[in-house]
DRENDO-1510 file (C-alpha; in Angstrom, 1 decimal, always signed):
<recs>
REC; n; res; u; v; w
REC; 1; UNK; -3.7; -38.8; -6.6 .
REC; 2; UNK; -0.8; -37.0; -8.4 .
REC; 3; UNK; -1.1; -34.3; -10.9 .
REC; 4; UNK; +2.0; -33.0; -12.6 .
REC; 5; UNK; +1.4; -29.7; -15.3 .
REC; 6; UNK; +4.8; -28.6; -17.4 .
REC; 7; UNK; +5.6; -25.3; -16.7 .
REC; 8; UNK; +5.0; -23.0; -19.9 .
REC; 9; UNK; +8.2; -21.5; -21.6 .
REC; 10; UNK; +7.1; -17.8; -22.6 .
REC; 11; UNK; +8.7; -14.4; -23.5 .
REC; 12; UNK; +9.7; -11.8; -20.5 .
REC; 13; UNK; +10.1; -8.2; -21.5 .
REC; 14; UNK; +13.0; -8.2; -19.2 .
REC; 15; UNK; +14.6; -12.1; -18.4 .
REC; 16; UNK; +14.2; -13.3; -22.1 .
REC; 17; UNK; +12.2; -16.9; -21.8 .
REC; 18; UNK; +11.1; -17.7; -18.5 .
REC; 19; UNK; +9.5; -20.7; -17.6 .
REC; 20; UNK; +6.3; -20.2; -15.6 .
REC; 21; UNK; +3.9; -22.5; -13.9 .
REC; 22; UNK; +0.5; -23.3; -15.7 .
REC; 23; UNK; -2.1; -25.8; -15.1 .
REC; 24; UNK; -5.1; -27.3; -17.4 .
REC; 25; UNK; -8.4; -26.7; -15.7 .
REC; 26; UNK; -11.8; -27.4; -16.9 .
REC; 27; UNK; -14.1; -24.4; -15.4 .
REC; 28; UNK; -17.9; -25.7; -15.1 .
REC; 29; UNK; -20.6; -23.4; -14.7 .
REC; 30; UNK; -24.2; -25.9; -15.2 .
REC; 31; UNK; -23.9; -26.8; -18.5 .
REC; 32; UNK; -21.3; -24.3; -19.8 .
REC; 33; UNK; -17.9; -26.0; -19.5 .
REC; 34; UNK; -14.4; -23.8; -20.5 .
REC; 35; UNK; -11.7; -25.6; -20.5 .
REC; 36; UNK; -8.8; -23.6; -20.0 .
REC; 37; UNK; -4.8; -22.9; -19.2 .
REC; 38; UNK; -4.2; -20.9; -16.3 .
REC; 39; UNK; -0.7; -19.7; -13.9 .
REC; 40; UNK; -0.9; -21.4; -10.8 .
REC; 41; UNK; -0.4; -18.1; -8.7 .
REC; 42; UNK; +0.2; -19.0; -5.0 .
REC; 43; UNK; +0.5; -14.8; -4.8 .
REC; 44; UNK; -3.1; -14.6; -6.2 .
REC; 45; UNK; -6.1; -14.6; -3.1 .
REC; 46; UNK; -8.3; -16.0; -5.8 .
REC; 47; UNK; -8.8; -17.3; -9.1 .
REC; 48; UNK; -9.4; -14.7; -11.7 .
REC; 49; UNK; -11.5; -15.0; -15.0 .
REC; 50; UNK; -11.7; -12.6; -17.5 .
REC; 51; UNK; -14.8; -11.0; -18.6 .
REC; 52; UNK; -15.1; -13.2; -22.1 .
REC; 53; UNK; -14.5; -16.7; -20.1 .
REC; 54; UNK; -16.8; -15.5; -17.8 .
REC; 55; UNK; -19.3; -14.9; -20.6 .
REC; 56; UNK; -19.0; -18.6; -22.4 .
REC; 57; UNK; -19.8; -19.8; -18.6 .
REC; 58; UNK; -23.0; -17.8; -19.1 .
REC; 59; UNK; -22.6; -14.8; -16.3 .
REC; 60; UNK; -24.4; -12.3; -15.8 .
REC; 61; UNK; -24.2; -9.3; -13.6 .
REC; 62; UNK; -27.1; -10.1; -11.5 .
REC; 63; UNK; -29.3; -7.5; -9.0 .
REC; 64; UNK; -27.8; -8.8; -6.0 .
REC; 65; UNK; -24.6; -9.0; -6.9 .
REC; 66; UNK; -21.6; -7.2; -5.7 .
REC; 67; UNK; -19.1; -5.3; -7.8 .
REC; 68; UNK; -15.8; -4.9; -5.8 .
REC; 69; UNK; -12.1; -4.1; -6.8 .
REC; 70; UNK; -8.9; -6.0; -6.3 .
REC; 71; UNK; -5.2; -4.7; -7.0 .
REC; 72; UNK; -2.2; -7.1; -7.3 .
REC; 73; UNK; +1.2; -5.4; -8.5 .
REC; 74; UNK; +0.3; -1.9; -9.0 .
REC; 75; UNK; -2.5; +0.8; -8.4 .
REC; 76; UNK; -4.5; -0.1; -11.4 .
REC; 77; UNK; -7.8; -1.8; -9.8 .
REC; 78; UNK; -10.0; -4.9; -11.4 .
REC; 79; UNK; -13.6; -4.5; -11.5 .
REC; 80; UNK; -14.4; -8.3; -10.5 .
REC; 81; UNK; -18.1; -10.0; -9.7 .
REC; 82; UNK; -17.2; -13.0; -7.1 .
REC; 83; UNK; -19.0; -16.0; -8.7 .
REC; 84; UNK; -19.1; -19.7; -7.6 .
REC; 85; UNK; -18.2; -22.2; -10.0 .
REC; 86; UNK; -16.6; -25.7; -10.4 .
REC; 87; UNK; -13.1; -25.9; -11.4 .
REC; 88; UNK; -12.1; -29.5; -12.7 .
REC; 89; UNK; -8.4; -29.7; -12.2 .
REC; 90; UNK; -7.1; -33.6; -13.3 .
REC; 91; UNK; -9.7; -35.9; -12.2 .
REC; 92; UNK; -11.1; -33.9; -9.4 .
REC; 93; UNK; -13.7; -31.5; -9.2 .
REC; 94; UNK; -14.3; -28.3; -6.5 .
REC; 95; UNK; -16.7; -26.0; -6.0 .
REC; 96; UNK; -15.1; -22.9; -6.1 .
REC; 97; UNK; -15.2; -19.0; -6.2 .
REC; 98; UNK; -13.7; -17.2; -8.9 .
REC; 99; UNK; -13.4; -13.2; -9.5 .
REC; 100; UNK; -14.9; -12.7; -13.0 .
REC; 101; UNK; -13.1; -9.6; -14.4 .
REC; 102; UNK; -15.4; -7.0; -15.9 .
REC; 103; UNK; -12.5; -6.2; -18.0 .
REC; 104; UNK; -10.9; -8.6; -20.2 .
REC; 105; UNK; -7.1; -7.5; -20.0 .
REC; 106; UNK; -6.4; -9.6; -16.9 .
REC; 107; UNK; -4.5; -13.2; -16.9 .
REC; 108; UNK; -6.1; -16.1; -15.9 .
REC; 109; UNK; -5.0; -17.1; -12.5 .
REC; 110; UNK; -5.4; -20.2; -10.0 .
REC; 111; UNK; -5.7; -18.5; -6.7 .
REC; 112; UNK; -5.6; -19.8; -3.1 .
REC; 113; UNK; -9.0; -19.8; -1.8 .
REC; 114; UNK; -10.9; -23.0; -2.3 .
REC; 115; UNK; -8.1; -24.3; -4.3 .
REC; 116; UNK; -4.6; -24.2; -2.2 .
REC; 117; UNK; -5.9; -25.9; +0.7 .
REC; 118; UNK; -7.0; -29.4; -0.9 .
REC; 119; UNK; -3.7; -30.3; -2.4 .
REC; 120; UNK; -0.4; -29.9; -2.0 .
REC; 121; UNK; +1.1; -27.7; -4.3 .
REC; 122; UNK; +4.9; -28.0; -5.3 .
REC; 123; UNK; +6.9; -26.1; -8.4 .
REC; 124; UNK; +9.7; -28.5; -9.0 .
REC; 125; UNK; +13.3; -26.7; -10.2 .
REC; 126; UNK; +10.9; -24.7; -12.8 .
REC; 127; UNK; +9.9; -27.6; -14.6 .
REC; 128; UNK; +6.6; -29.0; -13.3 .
REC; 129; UNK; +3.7; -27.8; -11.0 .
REC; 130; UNK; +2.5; -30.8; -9.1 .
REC; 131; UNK; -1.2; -30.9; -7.2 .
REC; 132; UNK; -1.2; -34.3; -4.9 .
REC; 133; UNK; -4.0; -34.8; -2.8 .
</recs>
């Protein structure tokens, strides 16, 4: 199975338009399902949610939960909640965990773990993102 995703033209303070590569996912949390448009990061450990997608899957901080902090570029840390849902990406679905942002200023990300290591992920000549299985 082959899965292609346009890359998405958008507006760089710095370079102007720059195409970057986006995928359509489907995140599925029991009966809550978001669908939703995120960058295909293969910098990113693990997908990241922000606190209102999060919310429309129905989390909650729960007692035995963990709240941790992750950096990427930069000092400025991420409250995050690790939190397992399914992530629907064409016509395949995995049971994943995400980092659900306690903040909502972060952008929605398709990390590595869980993810990376069932497909093989290409960016083709900043045109198309393609997961093949």
């Amino acid at each position: 199975m082959q899965i292609e995703f346009s890359f998405k033209r958008e507006k760089s303070g710095i370079f102007g338009l720059i195409p970057r590569p986006v995928a359509r996912i489907i995140l599925i949390n029991d009966k809550n399902q978001v669908p939703e448009l995120v960058y295909v990061d293969s910098g990113a450990d693990v997908t990241l949610i922000s606190k209102s997608v999060g919310e429309l899957l129905g989390f909650k901080i729960e007692a035995n939960d963990k709240i941790e902090e992750i950096k990427g570029i930069g000092e400025r840390g991420i409250p995050i909640v690790i939190k397992k849902v399914g992530i629907k990406i064409g016509g395949k679905t995995i049971d994943a965990r995400v980092a659900w942002s306690l903040i909502e200023e972060v952008p929605l990300l398709l990390g590595r773990v869980d993810i990376f290591k069932l497909f093989d992920i290409t960016f083709e000549k900043e045109k198309k993102t393609v997961f093949a299985d």
